[in-house]
N, C-alpha and C positions, 0 to 999 in steps of 0.2 A: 946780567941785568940790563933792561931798556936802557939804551941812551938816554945819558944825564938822568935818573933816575936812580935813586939813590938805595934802595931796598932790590932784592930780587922777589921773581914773581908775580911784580906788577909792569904793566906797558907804561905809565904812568900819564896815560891822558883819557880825558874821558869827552863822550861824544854828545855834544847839548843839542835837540831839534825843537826849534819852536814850531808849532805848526799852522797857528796865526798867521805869521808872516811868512812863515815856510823857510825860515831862517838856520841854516847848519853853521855848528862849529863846533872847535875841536880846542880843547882845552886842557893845560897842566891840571894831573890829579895831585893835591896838596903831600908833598911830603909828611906834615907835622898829624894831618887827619889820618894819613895810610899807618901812622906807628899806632896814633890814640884809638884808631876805628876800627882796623885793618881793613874790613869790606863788608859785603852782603848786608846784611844788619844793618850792622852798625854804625859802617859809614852812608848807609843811606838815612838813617838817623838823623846824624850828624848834618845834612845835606837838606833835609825836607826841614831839622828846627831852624838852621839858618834861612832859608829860601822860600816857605811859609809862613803867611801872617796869621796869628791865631784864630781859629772860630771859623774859617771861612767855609763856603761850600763846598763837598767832597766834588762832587760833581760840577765845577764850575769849573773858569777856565783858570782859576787862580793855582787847584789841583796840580801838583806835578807826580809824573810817574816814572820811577827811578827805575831800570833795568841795571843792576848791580854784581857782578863777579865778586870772588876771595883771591888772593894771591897764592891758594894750591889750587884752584881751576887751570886743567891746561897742562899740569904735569902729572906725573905718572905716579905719584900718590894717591893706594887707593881708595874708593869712594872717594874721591873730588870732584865730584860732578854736578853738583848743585848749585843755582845759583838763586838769585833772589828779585821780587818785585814787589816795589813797597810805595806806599801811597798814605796821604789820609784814607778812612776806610770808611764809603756811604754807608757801612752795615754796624762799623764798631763807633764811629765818630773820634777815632785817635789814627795814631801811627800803625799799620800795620804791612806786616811783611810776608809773604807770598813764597815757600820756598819749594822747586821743582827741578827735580832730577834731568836726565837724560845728556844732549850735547850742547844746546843753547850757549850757554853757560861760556863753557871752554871754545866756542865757534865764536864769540860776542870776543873775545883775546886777541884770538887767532886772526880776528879782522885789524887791529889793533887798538882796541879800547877796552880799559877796566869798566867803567860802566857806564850807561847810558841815561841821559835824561832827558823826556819828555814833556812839554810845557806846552799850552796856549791851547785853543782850541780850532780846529778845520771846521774853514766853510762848508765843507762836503767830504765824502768819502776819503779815506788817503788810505796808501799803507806805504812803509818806511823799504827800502832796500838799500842795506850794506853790504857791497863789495870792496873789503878792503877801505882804500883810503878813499874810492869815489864812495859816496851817501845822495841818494835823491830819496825825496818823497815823488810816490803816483798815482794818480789816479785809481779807486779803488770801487768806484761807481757800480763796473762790473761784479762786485764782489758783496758788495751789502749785499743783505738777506740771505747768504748762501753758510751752510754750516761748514765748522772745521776743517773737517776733513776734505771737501770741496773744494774748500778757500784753499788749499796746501796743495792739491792736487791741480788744479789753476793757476797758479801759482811757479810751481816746479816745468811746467809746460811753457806757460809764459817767460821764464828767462832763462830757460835753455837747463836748468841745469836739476838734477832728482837727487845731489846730495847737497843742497841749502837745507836749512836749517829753520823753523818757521813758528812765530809765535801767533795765535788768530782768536778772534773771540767770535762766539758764535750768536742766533737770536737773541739771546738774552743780557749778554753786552752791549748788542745795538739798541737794546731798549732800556738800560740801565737797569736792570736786576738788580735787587742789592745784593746778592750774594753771584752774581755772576762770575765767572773763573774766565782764567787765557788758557787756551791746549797750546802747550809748545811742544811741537813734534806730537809725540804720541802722550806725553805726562801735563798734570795738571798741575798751572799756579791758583789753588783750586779755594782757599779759604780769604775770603773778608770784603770779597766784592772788587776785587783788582779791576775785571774783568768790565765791570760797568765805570769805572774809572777811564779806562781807555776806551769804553763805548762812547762815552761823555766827550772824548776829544775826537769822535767820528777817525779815530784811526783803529781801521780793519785787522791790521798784520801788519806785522815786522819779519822781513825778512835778513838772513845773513848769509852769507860766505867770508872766508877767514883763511888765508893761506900763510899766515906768516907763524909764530909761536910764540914762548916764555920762556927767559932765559935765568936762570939761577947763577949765585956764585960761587957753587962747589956742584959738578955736577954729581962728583962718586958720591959724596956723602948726600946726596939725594939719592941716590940708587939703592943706596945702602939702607937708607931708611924704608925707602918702596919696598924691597924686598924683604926687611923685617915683619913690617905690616901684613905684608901678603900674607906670610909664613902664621902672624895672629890667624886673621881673618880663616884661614888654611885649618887650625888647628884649637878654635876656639868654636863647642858645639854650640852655642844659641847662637851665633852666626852661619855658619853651615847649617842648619835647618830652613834657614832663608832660602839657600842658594836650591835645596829642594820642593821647597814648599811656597816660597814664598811669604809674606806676612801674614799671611793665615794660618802658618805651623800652629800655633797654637788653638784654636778655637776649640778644641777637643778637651784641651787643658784647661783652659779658661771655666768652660761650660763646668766642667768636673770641680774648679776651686770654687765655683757660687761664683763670676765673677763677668758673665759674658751678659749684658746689660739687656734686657728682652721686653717686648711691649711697653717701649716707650718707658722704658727704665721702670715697669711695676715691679720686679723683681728682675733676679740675677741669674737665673737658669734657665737654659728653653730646652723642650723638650723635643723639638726637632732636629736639632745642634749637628746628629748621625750623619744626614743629609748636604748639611752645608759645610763639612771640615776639610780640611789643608787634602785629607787623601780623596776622599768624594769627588772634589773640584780636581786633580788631576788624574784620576779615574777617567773620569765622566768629560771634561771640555779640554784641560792643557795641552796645548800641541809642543810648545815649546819654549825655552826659556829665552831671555833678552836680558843685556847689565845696558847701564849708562858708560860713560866714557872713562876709559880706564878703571873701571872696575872688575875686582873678582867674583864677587861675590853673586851675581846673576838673580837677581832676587824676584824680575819680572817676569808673569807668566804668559804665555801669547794664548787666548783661549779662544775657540770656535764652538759656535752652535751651529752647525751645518745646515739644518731645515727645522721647520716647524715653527709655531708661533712663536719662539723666541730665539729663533735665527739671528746671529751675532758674533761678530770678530772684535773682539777686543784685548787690551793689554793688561790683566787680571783675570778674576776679581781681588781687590787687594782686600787686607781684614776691613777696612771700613764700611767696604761693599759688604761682605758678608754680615756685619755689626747692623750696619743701618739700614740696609733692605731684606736683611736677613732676619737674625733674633729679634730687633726692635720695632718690627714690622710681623715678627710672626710668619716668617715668610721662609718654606725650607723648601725649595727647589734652586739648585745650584745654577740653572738654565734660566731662569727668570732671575736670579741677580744680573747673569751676564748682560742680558737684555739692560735688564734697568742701568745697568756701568755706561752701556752706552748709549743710553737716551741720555745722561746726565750729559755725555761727551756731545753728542750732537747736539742739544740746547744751546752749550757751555753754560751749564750750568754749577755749582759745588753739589758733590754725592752727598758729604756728610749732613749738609743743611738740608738739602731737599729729602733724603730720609725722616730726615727728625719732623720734618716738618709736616709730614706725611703721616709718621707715629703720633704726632703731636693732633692731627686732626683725625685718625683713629679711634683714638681716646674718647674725644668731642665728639665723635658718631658712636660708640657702644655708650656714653654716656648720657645719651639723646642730647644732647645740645647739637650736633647738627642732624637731621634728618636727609631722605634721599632726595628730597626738593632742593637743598643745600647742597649737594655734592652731584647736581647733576645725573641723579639714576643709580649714581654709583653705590654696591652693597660695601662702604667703605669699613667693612671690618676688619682686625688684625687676622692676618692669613689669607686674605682675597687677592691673590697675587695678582690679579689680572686688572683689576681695579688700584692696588698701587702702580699698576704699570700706566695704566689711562692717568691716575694722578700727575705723572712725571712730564706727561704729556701737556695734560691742563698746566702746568706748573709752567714748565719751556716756552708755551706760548701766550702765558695768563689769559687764561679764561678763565669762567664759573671762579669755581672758589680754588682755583690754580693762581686767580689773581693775588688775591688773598694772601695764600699759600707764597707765595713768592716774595711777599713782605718779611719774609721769618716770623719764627715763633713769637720773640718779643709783640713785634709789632701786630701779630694777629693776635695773641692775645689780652691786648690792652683794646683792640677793637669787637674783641666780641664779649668779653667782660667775664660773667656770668664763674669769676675764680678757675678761669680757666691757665691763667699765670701761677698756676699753683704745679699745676704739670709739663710749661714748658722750659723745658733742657737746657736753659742757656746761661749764660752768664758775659754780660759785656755786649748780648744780642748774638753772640754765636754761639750754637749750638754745642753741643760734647761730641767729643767723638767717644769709641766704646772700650774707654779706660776707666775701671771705675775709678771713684775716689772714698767712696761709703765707709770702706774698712781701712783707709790710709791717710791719717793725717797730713803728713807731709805733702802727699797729692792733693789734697784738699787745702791746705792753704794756697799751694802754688797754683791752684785753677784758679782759686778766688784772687790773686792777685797778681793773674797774668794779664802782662799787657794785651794781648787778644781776646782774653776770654774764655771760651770751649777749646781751648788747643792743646794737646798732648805732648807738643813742641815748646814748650815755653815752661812742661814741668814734666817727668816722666814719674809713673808708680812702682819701676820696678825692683827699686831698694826696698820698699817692705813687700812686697807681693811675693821676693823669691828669697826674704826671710834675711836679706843683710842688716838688716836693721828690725828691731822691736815694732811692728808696726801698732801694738796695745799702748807705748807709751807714749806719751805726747812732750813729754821736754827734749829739748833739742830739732823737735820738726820745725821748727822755724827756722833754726841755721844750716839742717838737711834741705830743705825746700831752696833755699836762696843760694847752697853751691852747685844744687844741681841747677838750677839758672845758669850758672857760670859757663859751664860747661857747653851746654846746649845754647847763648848766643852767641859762644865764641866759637863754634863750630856754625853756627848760620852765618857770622861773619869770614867766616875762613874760607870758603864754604865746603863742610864736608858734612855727607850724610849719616843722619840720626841711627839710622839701621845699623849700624856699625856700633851700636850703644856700648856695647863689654868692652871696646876696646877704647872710645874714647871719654866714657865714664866711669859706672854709671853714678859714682856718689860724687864727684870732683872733678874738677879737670886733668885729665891721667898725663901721665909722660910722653903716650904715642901723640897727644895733641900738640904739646911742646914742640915734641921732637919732629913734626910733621913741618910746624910753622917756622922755627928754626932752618930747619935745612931748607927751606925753598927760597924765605925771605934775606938769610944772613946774619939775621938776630941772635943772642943770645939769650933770650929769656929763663930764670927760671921761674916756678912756681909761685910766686908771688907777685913777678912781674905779668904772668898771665891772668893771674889771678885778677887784678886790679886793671887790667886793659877789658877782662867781662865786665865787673863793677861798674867800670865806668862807660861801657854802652846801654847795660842795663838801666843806670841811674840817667842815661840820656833821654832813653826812650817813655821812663819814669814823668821826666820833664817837660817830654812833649804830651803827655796825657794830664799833666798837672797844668800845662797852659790852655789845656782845652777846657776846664774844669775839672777832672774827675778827680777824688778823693776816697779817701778811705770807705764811705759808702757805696763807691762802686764796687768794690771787692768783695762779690759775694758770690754764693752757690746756687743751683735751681732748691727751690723750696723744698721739694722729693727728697733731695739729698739729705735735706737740716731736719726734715720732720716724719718723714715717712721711712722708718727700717726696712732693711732688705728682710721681704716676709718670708723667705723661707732657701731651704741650701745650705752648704758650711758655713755661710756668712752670714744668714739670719740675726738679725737682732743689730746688724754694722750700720750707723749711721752719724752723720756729725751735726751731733743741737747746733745752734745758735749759738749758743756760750762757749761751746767748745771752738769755734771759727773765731769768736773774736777774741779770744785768749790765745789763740795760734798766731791771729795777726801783729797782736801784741809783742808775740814773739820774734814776731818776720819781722816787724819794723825795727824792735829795736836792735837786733839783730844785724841789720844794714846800716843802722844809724838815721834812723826816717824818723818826722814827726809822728810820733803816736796818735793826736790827734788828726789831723788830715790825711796820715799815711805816705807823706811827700818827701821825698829828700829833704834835709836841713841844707842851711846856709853851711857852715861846717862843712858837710859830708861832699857838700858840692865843690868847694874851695879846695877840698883835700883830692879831689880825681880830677882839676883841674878844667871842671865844668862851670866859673863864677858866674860866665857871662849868662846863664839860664838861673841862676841865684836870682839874679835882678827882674826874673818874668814871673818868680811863683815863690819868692820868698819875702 
């Protein structure tokens, strides 16, 4: 364990930069927050309700931007490679969290800090470099307007060294995009506008180097556990399809269950699906696989288009790429997704919003509401690959109706009117990614009342999709929806990745979670004591959306969802009324013990997880 630090697992100090006054320090992380928060998530939760005043501007200098570890980051537990960046969010107007594979994460320890917080706003350009226990801000002047991958590559040249570690935002956080993302390394902190958050603070990039480590207090009985895990991960098939396929194993299946979300969610099957599946794309572009840090499982694919108009190296396509510039766009050339992955990369911009956002203005041109005078020439029909490809384009640099476009669906569709919010995807202003929810209850409540919104990380569909559960009946989806929460923020808080589902859920929080957190930190928990350290991040982050306003009115679906049936495929006729949503939430709150009417935590509910002090903001 850190010196005087009382848990293993954690360094136990965390790295504060104001960038105002260009002010560094180095500060005790709280004992009492590391038991109630543990990390990622949760404790940056915990961090932004204390250290934000309500209402304010996401974009202003009052915003802070937490760079956040878990306490299995750093050791050899596998998939612990994630880590988190969470802010208010210009795109959702609450709490949200950012979470992004690769080494960041464990390299941000290894310098020695649990996590990292950014505050105040620079005069000018900056980007952050940590080595170890020295910290300077630099000058970054040279680096404005340069994308990602440049900035990283300038970067590794500039101080000598090509295995730092590098988080950067590209045009579209320097111009605050709302959905703009940070590229750390090669993966994206890609959903809720992080990206334009730190554009907002004119800091460029954060650099790192880390030479030191994490110390545990049994090291066997960590080993022992890594090697259990493995031996899962090893011999558990929905995982090992990953490690061939990637998260596109599935598209094949999806399409076949009525389930792969197509033309802007008009329906659930595409008929092109041959073209863009898990083997097509390794056929056709993967050269080779890539894992994050200490991982087995290999899940990333390294893909090249060698020549031609859609000449491209990138790290995928992951399913979302194929969901959102693929089926939901109409779009089946496996070559031109690559392309579009990485115009999103080089913009930094998020894939799955600027997808939708792109199906979403599709729609509004077969529908004539936009014309080619509107879209700049462009024949913006579903299937004109070359035209969503100029879209992504217009989008990255807002132009023409890119500019638009870059507002998100919400906000384009409350400006061009004409019931055009009847077709966009989102919920909370973020878009969906390409999970349905149409035929699953329990996924349907838990999108409508995810703290993000469109996020598949805040609820997962695959307890009825793969038949563990009744997914025709509707009792009990409320307290299915609200354990699989549990799961999935204590796993954002730990930080371990979602991919690894079978093993660290998927209905609850499983034993390998336990027993993951246990052995690193020294804890004994069992089941109930993890169970209420979710709860009570969950009801944190509950708290910080209930001090902004939102209420049980916000919790709701895209329109598509409540009123228009999936027209046709196995799943024809799957859709969730209106009535049916708010009798689920009905369930969800009382389930948690939430005001039925507002949907807020109770005074009660808050006092019992030992959240009072946020009783006094929203009760």
């Amino acid at each position: 364990m850190a010196k005087g630090f009382k848990y293993g697992g954690y360094i136990g100090q965390l790295l504060r930069v104001n960038l105002h006054n260009k002010g560094i320090t180095k500060e005790p992380l709280k004992e009492d927050w590391a038991r109630d928060f543990v990390g990622g998530a949760g404790l940056s939760a915990r961090i932004l309700y204390e250290e934000l005043p309500p209402k304010i501007d996401p974009l202003g200098p009052e915003n802070k931007l937490v760079m956040m570890t878990g306490p299995v980051n750093g050791t050899m537990i596998p998939a612990a490679s994630r880590s988190s960046l969470c802010a208010k969010s210009p795109y959702t107007g609450s709490f949200f969290h950012s979470i992004f594979g690769g080494f960041l994460g464990p390299e941000l320890k290894f310098a020695g800090y649990d996590g990292l917080i950014i505050e105040g706003q620079s005069n000018s350009p900056a980007y952050l470099w940590i080595d170890d226990d020295k910290v300077e801000l630099r000058d970054a002047g040279h680096l404005w307007g340069k994308d990602p991958f440049e900035t990283q590559e300038i970067l590794r040249k500039e101080i000598g060294d090509e295995e730092i570690h590098i988080a950067t935002i590209g045009l579209a956080g320097e111009e605050k995009a709302p959905y703009a993302m940070i590229l750390c390394d090669i993966r994206a902190a890609g959903r809720g506008g992080i990206g334009a958050v730190m554009g907002s603070k004119k800091l460029k990039a954060i650099a790192i180097r880390g030479t030191g480590g994490v110390t545990v207090p049994n090291i066997l009985r960590l080993h022992n556990t890594a090697i259990r895990l493995n031996e899962l991960i090893a011999t558990t098939p929905a995982v090992q399809g990953l490690s061939e396929y990637g998260t596109p194993r599935n598209v094949a299946a999806m399409n076949e269950a009525g389930i792969l979300p197509t033309r802007n969610w008009q329906t659930e099957t595409f008929e092109g699906m041959k073209n863009i599946t898990a083997e097509a794309m390794r056929e056709k572009v993967v050269k080779g696989d890539r894992a994050c840090f200490a991982c087995s499982i290999n899940c990333t694919k390294y893909s090249v288009v060698p020549k031609g108009p859609y000449q491209s190296i990138i790290n995928g396509p992951d399913y979302e790429t194929i969901y959102g510039f693929g089926s939901a766009c109409a779009v089946d050339n496996i070559e031109v997704l690559c392309k579009a992955d990485e115009l999103c990369d080089y913009y930094g911009i998020d894939l799955i919003s600027t997808a939708l956002c792109i199906a979403w203005a599709m729609e509004c041109y077969e529908k004539g509401i936009f014309t080619r005078e509107d879209t700049d020439g462009i024949d913006l029909k579903f299937g004109n690959a070359d035209g969503m490809l100029q879209m992504i384009e217009k989008i990255g640099k807002r132009e023409g109706l890119g500019a638009l476009l870059a507002k998100g669906t919400r906000a384009a569709a409350q400006i061009i009117g004409r019931d055009t919010y009847r077709f966009a995807i989102q919920n909370k202003g973020l878009e969906f990614p390409g999970h349905t929810c149409r035929p699953f209850p329990a996924a349907a409540v838990g999108y409508a009342t995810g703290p993000r919104g469109g996020s598949h990380h805040d609820i997962r569909p695959t307890a009825e999709k793969t038949g563990l559960v009744d997914r025709k009946i509707l009792e009990g989806k409320g307290a299915l929806a609200a354990e699989i929460n549990h799961w999935l923020i204590l796993t954002d808080s730990m930080l371990l990745c979602h991919l690894a589902e079978p093993i660290w859920g998927p209905l609850k929080i499983s034993d390998s979670v336990i027993e993951a957190l246990n052995s690193v930190t020294g804890w004994e928990l069992d089941y109930e004591g993890a169970r209420k350290i979710a709860e009570r991040q969950r009801n944190m982050i509950r708290c910080f959306a209930a001090r902004e306003g939102f209420t049980r009115e916000d919790d709701q679906l895209p329109i598509r969802f409540m009123e228009e049936p999936v027209p046709e495929g196995p799943m024809k006729g799957s859709h969730i009324p209106r009535e049916t949503l708010e009798r689920l939430k009905d369930d969800y709150y009382a389930y948690r013990g939430w005001d039925l009417k507002t949907g807020n935590p109770t005074k009660a509910k808050l006092s019992e997880l030992g959240l009072d002090f946020a009783a006094e903001d929203i009760c």
